[in-house]
MDAnalysis code that builds the backbone (N, CA, C; Angstrom):
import MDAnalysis as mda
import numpy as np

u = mda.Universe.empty(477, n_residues=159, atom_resindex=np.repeat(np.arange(159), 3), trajectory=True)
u.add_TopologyAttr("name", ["N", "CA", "C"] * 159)
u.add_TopologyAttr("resid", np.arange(1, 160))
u.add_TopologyAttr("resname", ["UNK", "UNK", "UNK", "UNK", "UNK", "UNK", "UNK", "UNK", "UNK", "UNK", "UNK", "UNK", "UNK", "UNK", "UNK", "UNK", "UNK", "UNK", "UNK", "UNK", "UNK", "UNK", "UNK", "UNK", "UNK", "UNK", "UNK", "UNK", "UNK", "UNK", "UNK", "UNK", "UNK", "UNK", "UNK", "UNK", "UNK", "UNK", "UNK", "UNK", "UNK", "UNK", "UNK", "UNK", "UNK", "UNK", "UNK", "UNK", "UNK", "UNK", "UNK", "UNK", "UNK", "UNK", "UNK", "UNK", "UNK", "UNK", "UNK", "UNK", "UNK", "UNK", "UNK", "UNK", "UNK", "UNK", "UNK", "UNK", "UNK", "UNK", "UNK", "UNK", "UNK", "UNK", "UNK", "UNK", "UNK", "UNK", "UNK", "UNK", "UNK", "UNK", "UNK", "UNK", "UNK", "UNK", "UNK", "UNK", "UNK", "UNK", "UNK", "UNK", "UNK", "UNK", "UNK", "UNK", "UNK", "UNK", "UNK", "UNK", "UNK", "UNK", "UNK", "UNK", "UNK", "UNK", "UNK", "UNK", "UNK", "UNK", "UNK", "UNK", "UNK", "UNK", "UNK", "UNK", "UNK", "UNK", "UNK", "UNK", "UNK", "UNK", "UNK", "UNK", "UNK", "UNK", "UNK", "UNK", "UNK", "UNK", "UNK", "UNK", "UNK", "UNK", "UNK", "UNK", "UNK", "UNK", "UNK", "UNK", "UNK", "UNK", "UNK", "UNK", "UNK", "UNK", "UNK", "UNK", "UNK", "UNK", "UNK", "UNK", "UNK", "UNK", "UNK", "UNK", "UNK", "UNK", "UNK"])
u.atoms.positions = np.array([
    [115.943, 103.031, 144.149],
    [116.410, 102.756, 142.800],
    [117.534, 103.744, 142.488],
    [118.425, 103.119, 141.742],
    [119.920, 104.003, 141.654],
    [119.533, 104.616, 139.644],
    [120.374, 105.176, 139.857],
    [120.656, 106.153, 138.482],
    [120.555, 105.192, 137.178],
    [121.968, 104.667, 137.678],
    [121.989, 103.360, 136.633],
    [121.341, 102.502, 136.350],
    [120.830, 101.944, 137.230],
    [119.566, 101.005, 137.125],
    [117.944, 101.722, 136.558],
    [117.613, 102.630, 136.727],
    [117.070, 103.564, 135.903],
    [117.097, 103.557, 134.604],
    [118.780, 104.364, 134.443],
    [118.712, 104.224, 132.668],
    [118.375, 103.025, 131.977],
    [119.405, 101.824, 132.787],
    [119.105, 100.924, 131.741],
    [117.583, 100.567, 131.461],
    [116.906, 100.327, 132.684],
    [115.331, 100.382, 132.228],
    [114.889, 101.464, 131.467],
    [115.226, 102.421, 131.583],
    [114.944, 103.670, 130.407],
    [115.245, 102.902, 129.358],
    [116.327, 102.433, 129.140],
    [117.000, 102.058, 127.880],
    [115.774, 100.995, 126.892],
    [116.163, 99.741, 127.685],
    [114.861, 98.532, 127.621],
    [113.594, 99.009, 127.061],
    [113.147, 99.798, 127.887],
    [111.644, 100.511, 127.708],
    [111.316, 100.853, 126.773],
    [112.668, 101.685, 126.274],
    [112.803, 102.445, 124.803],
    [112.653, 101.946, 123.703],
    [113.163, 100.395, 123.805],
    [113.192, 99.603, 122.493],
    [112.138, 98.927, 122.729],
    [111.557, 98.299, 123.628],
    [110.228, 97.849, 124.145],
    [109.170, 98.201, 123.200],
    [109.052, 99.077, 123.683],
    [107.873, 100.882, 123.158],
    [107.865, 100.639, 121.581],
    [109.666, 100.915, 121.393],
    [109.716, 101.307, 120.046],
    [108.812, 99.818, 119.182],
    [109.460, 98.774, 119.297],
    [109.111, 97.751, 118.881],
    [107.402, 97.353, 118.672],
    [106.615, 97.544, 120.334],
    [105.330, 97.631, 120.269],
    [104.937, 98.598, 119.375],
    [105.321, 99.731, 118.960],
    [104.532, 100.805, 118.565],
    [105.044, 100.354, 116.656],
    [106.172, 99.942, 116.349],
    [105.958, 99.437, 114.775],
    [105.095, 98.658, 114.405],
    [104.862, 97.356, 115.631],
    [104.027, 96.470, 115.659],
    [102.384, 96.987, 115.000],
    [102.268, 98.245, 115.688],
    [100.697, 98.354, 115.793],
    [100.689, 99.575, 114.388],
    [101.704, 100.656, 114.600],
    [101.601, 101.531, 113.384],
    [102.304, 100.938, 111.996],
    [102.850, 99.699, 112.005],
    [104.151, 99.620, 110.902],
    [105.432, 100.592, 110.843],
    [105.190, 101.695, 109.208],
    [105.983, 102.479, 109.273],
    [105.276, 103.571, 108.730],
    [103.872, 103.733, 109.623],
    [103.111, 105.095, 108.925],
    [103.788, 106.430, 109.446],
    [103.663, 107.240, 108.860],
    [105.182, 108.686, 109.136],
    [103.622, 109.833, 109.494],
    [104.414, 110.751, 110.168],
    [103.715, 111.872, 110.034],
    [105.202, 112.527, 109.796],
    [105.114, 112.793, 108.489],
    [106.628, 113.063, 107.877],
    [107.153, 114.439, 108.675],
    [108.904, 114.168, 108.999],
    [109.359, 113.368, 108.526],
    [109.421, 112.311, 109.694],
    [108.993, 112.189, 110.789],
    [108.814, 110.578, 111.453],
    [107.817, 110.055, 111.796],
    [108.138, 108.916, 111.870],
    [107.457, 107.522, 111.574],
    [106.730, 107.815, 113.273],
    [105.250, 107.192, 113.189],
    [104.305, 107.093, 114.346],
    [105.361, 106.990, 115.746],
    [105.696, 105.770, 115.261],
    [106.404, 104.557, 116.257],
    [107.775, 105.351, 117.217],
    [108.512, 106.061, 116.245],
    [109.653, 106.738, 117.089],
    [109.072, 107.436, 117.716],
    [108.121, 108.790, 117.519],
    [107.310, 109.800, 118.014],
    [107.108, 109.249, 119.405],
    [105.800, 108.000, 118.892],
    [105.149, 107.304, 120.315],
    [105.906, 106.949, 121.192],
    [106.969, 106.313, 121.045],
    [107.784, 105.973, 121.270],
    [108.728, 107.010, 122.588],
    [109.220, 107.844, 121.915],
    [109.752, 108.774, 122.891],
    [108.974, 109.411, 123.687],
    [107.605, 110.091, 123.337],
    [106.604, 110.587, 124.385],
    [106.175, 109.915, 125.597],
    [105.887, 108.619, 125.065],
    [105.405, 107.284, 125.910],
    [106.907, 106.891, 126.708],
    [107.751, 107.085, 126.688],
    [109.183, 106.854, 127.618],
    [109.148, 107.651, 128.353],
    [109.087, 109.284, 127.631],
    [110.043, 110.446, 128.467],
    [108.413, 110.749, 129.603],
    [107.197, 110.385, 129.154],
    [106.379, 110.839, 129.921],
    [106.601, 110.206, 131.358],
    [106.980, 108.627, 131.011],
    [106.679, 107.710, 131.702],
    [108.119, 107.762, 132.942],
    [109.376, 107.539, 132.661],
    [110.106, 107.952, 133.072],
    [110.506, 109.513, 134.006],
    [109.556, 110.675, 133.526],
    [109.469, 111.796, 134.145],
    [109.012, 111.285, 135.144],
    [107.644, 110.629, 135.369],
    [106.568, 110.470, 136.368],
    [107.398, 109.779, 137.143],
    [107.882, 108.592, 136.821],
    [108.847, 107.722, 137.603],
    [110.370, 108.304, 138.368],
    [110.380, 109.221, 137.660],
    [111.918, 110.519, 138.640],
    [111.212, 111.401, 139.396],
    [109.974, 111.636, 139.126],
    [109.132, 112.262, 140.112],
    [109.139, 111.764, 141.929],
    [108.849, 110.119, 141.167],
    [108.785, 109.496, 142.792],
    [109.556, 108.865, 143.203],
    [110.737, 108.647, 142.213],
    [112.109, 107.811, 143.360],
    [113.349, 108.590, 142.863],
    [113.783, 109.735, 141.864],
    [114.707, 109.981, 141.640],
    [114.474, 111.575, 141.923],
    [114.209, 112.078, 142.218],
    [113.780, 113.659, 142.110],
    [114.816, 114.353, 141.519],
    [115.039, 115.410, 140.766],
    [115.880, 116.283, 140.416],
    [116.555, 115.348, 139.117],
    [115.839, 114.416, 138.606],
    [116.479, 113.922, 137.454],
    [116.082, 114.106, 136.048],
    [114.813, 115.187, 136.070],
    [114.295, 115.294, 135.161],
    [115.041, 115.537, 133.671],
    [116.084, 116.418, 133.873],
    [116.901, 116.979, 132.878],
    [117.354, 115.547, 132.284],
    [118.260, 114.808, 133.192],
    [118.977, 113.808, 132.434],
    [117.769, 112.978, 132.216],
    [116.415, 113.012, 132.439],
    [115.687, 111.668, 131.495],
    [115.628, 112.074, 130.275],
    [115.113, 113.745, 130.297],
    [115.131, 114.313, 129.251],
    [116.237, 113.971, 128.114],
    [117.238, 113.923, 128.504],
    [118.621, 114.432, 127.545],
    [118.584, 112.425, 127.481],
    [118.056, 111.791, 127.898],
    [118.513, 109.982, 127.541],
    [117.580, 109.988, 126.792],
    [116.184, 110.259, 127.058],
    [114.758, 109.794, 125.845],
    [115.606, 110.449, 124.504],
    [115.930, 112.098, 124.531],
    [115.994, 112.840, 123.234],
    [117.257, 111.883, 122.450],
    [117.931, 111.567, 122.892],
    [119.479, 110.898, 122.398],
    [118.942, 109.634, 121.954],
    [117.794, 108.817, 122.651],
    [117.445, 107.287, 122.442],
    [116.682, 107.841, 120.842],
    [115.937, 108.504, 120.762],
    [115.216, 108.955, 119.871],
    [115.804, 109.274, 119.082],
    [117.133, 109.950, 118.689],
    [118.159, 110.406, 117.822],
    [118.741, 109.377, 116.941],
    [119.163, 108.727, 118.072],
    [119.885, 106.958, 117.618],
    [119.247, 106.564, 116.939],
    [117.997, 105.892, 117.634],
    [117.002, 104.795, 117.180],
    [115.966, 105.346, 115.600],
    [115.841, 106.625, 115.189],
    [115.092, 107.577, 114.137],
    [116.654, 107.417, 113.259],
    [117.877, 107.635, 113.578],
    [118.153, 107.527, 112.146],
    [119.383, 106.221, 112.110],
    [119.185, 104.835, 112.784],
    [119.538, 103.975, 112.648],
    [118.445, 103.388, 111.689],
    [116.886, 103.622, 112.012],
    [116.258, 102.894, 111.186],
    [116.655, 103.921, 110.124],
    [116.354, 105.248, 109.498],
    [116.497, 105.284, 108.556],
    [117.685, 105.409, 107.214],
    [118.738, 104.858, 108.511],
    [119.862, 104.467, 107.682],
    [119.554, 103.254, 106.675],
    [119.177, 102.259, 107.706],
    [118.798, 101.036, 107.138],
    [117.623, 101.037, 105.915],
    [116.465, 102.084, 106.065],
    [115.686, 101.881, 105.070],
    [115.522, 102.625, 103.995],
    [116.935, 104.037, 104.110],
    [116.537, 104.523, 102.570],
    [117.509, 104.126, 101.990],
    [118.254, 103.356, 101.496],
    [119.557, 103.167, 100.990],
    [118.782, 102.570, 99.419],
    [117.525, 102.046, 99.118],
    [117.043, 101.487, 97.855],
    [116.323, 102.466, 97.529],
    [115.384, 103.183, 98.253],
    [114.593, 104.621, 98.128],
    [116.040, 105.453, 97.123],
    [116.949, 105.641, 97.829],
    [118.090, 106.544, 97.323],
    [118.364, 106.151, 96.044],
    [119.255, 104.790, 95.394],
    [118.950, 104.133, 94.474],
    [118.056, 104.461, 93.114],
    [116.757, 104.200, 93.900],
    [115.805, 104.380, 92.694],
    [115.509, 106.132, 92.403],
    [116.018, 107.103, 93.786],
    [115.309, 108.259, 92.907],
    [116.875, 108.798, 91.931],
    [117.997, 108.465, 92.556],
    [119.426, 108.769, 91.404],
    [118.803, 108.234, 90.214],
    [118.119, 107.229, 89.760],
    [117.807, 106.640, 88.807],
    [117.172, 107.219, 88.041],
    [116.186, 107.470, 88.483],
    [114.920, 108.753, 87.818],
    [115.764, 109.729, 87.348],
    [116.767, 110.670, 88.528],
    [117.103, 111.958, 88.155],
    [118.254, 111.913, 87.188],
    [118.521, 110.252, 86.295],
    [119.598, 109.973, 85.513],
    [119.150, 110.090, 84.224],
    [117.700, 109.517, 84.528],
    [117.024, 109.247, 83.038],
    [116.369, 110.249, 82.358],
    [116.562, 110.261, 81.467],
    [116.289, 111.049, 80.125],
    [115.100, 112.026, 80.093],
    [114.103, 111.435, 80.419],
    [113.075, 111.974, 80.380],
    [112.188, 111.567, 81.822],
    [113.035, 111.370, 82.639],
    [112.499, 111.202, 84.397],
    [111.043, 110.704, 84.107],
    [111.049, 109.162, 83.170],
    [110.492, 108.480, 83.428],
    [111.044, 106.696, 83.529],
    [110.621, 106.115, 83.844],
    [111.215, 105.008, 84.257],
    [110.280, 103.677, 83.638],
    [110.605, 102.731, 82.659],
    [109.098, 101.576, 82.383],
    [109.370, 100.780, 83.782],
    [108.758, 100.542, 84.221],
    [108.680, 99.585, 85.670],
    [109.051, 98.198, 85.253],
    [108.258, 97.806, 84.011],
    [109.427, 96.406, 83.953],
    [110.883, 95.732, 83.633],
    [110.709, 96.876, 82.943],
    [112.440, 96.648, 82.672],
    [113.357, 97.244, 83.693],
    [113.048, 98.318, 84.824],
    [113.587, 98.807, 85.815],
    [113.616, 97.359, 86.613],
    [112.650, 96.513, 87.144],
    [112.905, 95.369, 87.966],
    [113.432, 94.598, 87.366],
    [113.982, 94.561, 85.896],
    [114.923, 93.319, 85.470],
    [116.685, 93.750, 85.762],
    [116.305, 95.231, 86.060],
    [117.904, 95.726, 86.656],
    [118.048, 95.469, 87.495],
    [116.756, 96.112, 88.170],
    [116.732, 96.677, 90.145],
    [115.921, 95.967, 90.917],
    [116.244, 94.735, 91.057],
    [115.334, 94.327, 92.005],
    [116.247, 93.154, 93.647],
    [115.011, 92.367, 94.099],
    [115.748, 91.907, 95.598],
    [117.104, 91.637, 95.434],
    [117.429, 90.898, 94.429],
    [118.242, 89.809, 94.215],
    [119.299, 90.804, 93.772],
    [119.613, 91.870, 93.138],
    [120.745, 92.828, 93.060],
    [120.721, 93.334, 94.295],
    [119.733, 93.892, 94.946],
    [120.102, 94.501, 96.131],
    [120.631, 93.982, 97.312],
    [120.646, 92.952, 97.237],
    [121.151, 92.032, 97.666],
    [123.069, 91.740, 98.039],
    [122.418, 91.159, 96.236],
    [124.168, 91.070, 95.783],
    [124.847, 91.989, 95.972],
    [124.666, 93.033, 95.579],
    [125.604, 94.820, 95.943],
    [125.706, 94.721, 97.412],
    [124.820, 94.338, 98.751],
    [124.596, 94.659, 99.518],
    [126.220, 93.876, 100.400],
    [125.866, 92.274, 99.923],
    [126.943, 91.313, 100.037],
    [128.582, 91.657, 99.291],
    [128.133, 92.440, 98.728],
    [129.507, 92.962, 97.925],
    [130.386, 93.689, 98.630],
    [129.799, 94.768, 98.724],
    [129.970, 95.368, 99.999],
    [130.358, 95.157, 101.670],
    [129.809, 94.317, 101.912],
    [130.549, 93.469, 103.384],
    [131.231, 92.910, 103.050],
    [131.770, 92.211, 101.853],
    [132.639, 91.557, 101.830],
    [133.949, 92.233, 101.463],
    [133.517, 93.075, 100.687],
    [134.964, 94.111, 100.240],
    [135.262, 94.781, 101.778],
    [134.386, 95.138, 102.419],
    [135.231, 95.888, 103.672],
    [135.297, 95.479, 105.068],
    [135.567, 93.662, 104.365],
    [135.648, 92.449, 105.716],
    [135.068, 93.095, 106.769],
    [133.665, 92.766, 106.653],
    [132.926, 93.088, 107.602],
    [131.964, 91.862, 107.872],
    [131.919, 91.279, 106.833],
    [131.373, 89.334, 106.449],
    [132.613, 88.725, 106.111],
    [132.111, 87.375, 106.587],
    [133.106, 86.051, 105.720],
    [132.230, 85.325, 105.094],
    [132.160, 84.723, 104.168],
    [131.605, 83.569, 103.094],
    [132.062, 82.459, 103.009],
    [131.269, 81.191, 103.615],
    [132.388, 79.993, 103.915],
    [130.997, 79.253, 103.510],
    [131.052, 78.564, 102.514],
    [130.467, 77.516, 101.891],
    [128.860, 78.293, 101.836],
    [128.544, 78.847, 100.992],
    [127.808, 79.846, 100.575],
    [126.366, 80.209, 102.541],
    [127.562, 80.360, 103.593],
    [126.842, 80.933, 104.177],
    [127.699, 82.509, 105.004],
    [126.978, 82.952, 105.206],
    [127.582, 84.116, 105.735],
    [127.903, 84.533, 107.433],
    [129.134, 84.609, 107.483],
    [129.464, 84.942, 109.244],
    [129.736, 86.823, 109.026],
    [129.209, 87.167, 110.522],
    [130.284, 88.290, 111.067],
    [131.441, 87.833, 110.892],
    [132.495, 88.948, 110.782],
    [133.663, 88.933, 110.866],
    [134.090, 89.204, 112.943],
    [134.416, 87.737, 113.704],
    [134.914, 88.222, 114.515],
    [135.965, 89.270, 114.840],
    [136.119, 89.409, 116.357],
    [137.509, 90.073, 116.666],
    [137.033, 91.920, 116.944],
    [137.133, 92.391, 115.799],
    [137.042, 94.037, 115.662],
    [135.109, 94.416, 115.781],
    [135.197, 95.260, 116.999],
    [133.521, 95.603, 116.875],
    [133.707, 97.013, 116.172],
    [132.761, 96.508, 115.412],
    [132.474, 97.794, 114.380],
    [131.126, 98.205, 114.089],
    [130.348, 98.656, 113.320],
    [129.403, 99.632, 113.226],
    [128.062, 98.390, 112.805],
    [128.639, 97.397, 111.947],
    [127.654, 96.941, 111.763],
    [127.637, 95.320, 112.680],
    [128.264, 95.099, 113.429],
    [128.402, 94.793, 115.391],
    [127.399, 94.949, 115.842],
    [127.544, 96.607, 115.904],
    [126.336, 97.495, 116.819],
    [125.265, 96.926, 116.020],
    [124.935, 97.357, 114.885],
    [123.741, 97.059, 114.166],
    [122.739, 95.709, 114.468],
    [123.585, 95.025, 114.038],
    [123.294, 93.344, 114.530],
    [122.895, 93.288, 115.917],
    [123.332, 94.037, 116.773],
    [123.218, 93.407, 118.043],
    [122.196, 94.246, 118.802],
    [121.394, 95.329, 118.101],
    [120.578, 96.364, 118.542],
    [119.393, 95.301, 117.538],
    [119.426, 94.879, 116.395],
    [118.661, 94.590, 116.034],
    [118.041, 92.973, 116.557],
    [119.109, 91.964, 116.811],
    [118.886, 90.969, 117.260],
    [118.432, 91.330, 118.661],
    [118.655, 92.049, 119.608],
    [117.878, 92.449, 120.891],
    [116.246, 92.622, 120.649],
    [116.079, 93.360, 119.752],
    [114.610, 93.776, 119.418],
    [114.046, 92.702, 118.659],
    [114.988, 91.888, 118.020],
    [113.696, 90.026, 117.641],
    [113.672, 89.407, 118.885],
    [114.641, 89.791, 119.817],
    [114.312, 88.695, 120.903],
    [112.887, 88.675, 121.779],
    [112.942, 90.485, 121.937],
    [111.830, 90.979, 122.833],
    [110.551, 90.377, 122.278],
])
């Protein structure tokens, strides 16, 4: 087995893992990370060590330095994606008057359907979407950040 062919199964494995392990933990944290990344990287870098043990010898360092980097990526790609409404609501609190908030009238501001819309606002102001008869495309041509996004995330519905 060659180097390359290695990583990329390192690679695979990684999102594999990661995926099984949301499956079974969700997104329970032993703050500040989530079960799943943790398991995730232990259950790779263990597994992968053992495996440079018996066909790659002397590769330990670089599995090391691919699990820690997969783990880097993958820990704050998700939590790019999931505090952006968390963020939102605590500016909100630390706006209001008396840092309390009535919950129903907060969801007649803040809820799916704005987060949404802002969300779409946003791709569209920095042609990153097109809108063609109320459905939504990537913007071909230029790979850009949310490219990557899409295409790390559509890999992991496929698995």
């Amino acid at each position: 087995m060659n180097i390359t062919t290695y990583i990329i199964l390192n690679f695979f494995t990684y999102i594999l893992t990661l995926k099984i392990f949301f499956f079974l933990f969700n997104s329970k944290y032993y703050f500040p990370f989530r079960y799943a990344d943790v398991l995730s990287f232990v259950f790779n870098l263990v597994f992968f060590i053992y495996l440079s043990s018996i066909y790659l010898p002397d590769t330990y360092f670089i599995i090391f330095f691919i699990n820690i980097n997969l783990f880097y990526i993958f820990f704050h790609l998700i939590n790019m994606i999931t505090t952006s409404p968390r963020t939102k609501i605590i500016l909100d609190l630390k706006e209001s008057n008396n840092q309390q908030i009535n919950l129903s009238k907060y969801l007649k501001k803040y809820n799916c359907n704005v987060i949404v819309s802002n969300r779409i606002k946003r791709l569209k102001s920095s042609k990153q979407i097109l809108e063609k008869n109320n459905y939504f495309y990537l913007k071909k041509g230029k790979k850009n950040f949310l490219y990557l996004i899409s295409m790390v995330f559509s890999f992991i519905e496929k698995i």
